[in-house]
C-alpha positions as CSV (number, residue, x, y, z in Angstrom):
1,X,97.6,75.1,102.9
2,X,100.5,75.8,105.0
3,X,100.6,76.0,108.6
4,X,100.0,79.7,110.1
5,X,103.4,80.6,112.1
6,X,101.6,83.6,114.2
7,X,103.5,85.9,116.7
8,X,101.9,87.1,119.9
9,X,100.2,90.6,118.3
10,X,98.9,88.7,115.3
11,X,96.9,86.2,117.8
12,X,95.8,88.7,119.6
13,X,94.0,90.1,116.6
14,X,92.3,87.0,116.2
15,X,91.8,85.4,119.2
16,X,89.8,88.6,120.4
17,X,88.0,89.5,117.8
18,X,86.4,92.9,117.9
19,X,84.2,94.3,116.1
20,X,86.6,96.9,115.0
21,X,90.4,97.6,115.4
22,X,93.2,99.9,115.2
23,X,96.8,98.2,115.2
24,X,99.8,100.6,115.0
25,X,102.3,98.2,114.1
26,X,106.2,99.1,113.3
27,X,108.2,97.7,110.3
28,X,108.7,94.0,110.1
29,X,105.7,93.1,112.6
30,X,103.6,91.6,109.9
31,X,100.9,94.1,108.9
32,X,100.0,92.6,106.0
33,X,98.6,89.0,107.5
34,X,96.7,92.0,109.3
35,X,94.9,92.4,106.1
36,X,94.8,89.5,104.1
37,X,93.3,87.1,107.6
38,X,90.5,90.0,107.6
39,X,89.8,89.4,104.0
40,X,89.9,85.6,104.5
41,X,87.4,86.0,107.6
42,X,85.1,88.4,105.8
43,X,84.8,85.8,102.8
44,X,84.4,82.9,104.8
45,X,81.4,85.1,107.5
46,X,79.9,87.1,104.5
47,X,79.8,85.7,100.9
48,X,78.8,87.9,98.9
49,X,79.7,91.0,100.9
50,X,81.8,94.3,99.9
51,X,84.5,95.2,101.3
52,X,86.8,99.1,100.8
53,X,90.4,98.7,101.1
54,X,91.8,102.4,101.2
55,X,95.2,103.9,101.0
56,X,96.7,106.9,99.7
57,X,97.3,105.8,96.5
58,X,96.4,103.0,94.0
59,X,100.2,102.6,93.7
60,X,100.5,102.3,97.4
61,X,97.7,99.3,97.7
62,X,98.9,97.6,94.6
63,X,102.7,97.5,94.8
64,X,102.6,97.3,98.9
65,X,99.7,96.5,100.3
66,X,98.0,93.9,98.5
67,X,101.4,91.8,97.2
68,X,102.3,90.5,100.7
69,X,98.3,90.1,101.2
70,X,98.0,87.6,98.6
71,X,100.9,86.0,99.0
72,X,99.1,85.1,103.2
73,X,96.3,84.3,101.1
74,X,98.0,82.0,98.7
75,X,99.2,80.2,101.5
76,X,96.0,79.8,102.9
77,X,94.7,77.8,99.7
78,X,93.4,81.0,97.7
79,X,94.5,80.7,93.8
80,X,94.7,83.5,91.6
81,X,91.9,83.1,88.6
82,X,90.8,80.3,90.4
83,X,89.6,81.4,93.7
84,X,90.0,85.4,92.6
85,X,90.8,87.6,89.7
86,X,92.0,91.3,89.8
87,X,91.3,94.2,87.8
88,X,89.3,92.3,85.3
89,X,85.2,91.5,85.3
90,X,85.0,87.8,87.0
91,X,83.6,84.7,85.0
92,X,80.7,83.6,85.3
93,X,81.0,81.2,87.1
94,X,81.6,83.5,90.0
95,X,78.4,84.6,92.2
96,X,78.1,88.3,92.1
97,X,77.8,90.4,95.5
98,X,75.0,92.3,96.7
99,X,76.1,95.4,95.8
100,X,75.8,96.2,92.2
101,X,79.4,96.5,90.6
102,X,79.4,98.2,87.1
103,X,83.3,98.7,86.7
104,X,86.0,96.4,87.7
105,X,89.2,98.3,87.1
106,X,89.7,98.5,91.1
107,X,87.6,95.5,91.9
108,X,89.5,92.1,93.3
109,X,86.2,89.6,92.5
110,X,86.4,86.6,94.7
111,X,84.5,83.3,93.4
112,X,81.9,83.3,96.5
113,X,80.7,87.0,95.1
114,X,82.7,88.8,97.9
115,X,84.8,91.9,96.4
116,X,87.1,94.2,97.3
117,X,86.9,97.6,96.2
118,X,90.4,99.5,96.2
119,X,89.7,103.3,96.9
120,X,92.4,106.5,96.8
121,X,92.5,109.1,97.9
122,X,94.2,110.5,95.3
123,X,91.1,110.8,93.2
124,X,88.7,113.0,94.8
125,X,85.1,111.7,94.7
126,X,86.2,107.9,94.0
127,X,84.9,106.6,97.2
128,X,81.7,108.3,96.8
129,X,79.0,105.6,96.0
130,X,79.2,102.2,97.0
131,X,78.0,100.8,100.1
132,X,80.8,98.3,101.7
133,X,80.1,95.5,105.0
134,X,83.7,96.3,105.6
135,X,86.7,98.5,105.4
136,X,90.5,98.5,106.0
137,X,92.5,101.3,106.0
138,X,96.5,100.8,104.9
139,X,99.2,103.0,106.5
140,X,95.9,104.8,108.2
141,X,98.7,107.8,109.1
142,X,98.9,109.2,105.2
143,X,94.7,109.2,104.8
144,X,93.8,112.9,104.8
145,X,91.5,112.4,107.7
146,X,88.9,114.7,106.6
147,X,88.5,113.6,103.2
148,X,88.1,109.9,104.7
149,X,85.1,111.5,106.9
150,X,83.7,113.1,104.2
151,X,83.9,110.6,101.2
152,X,84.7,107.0,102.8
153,X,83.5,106.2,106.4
154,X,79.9,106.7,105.1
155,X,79.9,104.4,102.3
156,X,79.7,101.6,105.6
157,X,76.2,100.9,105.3
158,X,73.4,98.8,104.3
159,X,72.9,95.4,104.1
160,X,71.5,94.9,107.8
161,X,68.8,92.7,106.7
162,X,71.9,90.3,105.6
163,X,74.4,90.1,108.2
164,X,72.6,93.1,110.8
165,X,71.3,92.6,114.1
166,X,67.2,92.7,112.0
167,X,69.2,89.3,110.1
168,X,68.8,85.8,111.5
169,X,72.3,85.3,112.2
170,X,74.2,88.7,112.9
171,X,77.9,89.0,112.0
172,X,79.6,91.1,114.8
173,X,81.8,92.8,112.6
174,X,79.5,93.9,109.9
175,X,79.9,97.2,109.2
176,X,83.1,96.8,111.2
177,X,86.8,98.8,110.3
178,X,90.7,98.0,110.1
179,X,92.9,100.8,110.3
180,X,96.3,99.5,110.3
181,X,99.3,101.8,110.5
182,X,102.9,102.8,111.5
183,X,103.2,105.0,114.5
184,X,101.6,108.5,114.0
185,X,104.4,111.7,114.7
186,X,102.6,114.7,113.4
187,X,99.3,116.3,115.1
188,X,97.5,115.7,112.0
189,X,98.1,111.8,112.1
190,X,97.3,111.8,116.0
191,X,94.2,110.9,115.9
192,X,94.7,107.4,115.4
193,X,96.0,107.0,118.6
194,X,92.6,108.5,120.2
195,X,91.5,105.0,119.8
196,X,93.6,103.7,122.7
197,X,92.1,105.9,125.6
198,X,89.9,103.4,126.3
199,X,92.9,101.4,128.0
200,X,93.0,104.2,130.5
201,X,88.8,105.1,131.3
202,X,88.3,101.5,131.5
203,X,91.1,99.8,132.9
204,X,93.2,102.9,134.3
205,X,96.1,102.3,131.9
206,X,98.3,104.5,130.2
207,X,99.4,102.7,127.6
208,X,101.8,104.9,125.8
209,X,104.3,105.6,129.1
210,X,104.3,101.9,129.5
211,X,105.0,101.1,126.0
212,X,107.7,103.9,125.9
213,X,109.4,102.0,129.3
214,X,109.5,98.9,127.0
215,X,110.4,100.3,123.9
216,X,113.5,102.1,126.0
217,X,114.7,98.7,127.7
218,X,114.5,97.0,124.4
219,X,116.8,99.7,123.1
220,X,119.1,98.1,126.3
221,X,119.1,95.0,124.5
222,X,121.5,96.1,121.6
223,X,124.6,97.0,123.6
224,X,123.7,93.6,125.3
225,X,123.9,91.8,122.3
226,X,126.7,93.2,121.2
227,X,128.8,92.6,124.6
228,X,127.5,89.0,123.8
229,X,126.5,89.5,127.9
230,X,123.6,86.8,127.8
231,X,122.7,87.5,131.0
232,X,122.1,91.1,130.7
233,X,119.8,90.3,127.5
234,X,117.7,87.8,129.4
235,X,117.5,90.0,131.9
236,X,116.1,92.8,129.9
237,X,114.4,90.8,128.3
238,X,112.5,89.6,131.2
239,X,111.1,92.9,132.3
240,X,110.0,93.4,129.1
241,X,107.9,90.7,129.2
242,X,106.3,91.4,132.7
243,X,105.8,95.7,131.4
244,X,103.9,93.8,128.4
245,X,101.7,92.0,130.6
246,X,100.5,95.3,131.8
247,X,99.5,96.3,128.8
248,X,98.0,93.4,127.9
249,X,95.6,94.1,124.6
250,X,91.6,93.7,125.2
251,X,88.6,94.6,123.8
252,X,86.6,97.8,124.5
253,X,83.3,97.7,126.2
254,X,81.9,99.3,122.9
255,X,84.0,96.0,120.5
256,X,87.0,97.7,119.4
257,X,90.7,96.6,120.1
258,X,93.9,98.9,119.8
259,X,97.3,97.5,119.7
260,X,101.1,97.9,120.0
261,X,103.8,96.3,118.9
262,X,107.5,96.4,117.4
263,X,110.2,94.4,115.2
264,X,111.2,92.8,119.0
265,X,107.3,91.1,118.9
266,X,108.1,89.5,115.6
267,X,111.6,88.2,116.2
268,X,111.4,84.9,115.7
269,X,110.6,85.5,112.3
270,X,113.0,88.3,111.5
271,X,115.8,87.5,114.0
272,X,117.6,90.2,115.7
273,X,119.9,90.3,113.0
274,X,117.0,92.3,111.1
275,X,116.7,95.0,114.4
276,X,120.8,95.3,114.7
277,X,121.1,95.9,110.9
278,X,118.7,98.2,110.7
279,X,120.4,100.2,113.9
280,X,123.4,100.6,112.5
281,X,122.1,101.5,108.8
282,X,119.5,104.3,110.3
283,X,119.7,107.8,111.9
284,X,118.0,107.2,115.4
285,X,115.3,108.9,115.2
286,X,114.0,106.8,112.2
287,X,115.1,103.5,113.6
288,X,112.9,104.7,117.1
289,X,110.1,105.2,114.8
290,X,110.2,103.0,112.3
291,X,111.4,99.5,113.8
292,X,110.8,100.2,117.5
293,X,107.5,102.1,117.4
294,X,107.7,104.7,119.8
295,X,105.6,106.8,120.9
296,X,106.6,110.5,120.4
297,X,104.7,113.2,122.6
């Protein structure tokens, strides 16, 4: 098992731990540890439990979503036909969940009896059904939002008796949901950041004109770092840091988190190398959306 390299977003995810939580995430910020730590927590807190990965296609989940995911979860200790199998009806040597599963096509079985059960929405009616402990929503912003109402959310259910407040020993995430995302820019996709207004009735925040102030003075940081003016960079950089510590990320009064956060929160992984390349390959408005994460009004 390798050691876990973490940047400050990704513990904040964990160290919190809500119930629920909405993380809109730019490029290169490491979205898909996002995913493959709440698989690794939901096996370890609920053997046996069922869990809905969504996304907009099967395509999407299996050639971008669930590649980096395993690869977390291969570093972690997890072995392919060992530890899991995809796509295929598990041995039998694996325990079986609680839910019944009949067809494994877009079942990933896990030896403790936990599954996941990949859902798209490009199949109308293929989320209808099964009762999940937990789901996770990839690049939330392409889910047609009313077709998740209708045919996903409600398959969260069931099971209380198990891991439910009438159980012995209640999970607080049971029944909990992921939605993780790039930054929303079209009305229809706005309603993922609804979940951050907490920030302002509880704490008096506004999240979104601080995070643009940030997002604007990290933009100060490139002419910086070309004028090689080490000052001015730490300088900016500074002041970033203090406008994050407004913002700081905590949990609702009702469990749920919402976060921020950019390429600049995952530097020492990606270098600035990544965010200067990508400036100078991009139109602007992509880059500001894409790697920087702003928020568009």
């Amino acid at each position: 098992m390798e050691e876990l390299q973490l940047n400050k977003p990704q513990y904040s995810s964990i160290i919190l731990n809500p119930r629920s939580k909405c993380d809109i995430w730019s490029r290169a910020t490491g979205k898909s540890f996002l995913v493959g730590w709440d698989i690794n927590v939901v096996n370890r807190r609920m053997p046996r439990a069922l869990t809905s990965v969504t996304g907009q296609t099967y395509g999407q989940l299996l050639t971008r979503t669930l590649p980096s995911t395993f690869k977390f979860l291969e570093s972690m200790g997890y072995t392919k036909d060992q530890n899991y199998v995809v796509g295929r009806k598990p041995p039998q040597s694996f325990h079986t969940p609680f839910e019944k599963i009949m067809k494994f096509d877009n079942v990933i079985s896990f030896s403790n009896g936990n599954a996941i059960l990949m859902l798209s929405q490009d199949r109308i009616g293929s989320a209808r059904g099964p009762n999940v402990d937990y789901e996770i929503l990839d690049e939330a912003l392409t889910i047609d939002k009313e077709r998740y109402d209708q045919e996903t959310s409600p398959t969260n259910r069931g099971n209380e008796d198990i891991w439910g407040p009438n159980s012995g020993n209640p999970v607080p995430f049971h029944h909990g949901y992921h939605y993780v995302s790039s930054m929303p820019y079209s009305q229809t996709q706005k309603w993922l950041l609804d979940f951050a207004s907490y920030y302002e009735t509880e704490a008096g925040l506004q999240i979104f004109t601080t995070w643009n102030r940030i997002v604007k003075l990290q933009m100060e940081l490139i002419p910086a770092y070309y004028a090689r003016d080490k000052k001015l960079y730490a300088t900016i950089w500074n002041e970033t840091i203090r406008l994050r510590k407004q913002i700081l990320p905590f949990v609702s009064k009702t469990g749920h988190l919402f976060t921020l956060a950019n390429a600049f929160d995952n530097i020492s992984n990606i270098g600035i190398s990544y965010i200067i390349r990508e400036y100078e390959k991009q139109n602007l408005m992509t880059f500001m959306v894409e790697i920087m994460n702003v928020f568009l009004d």
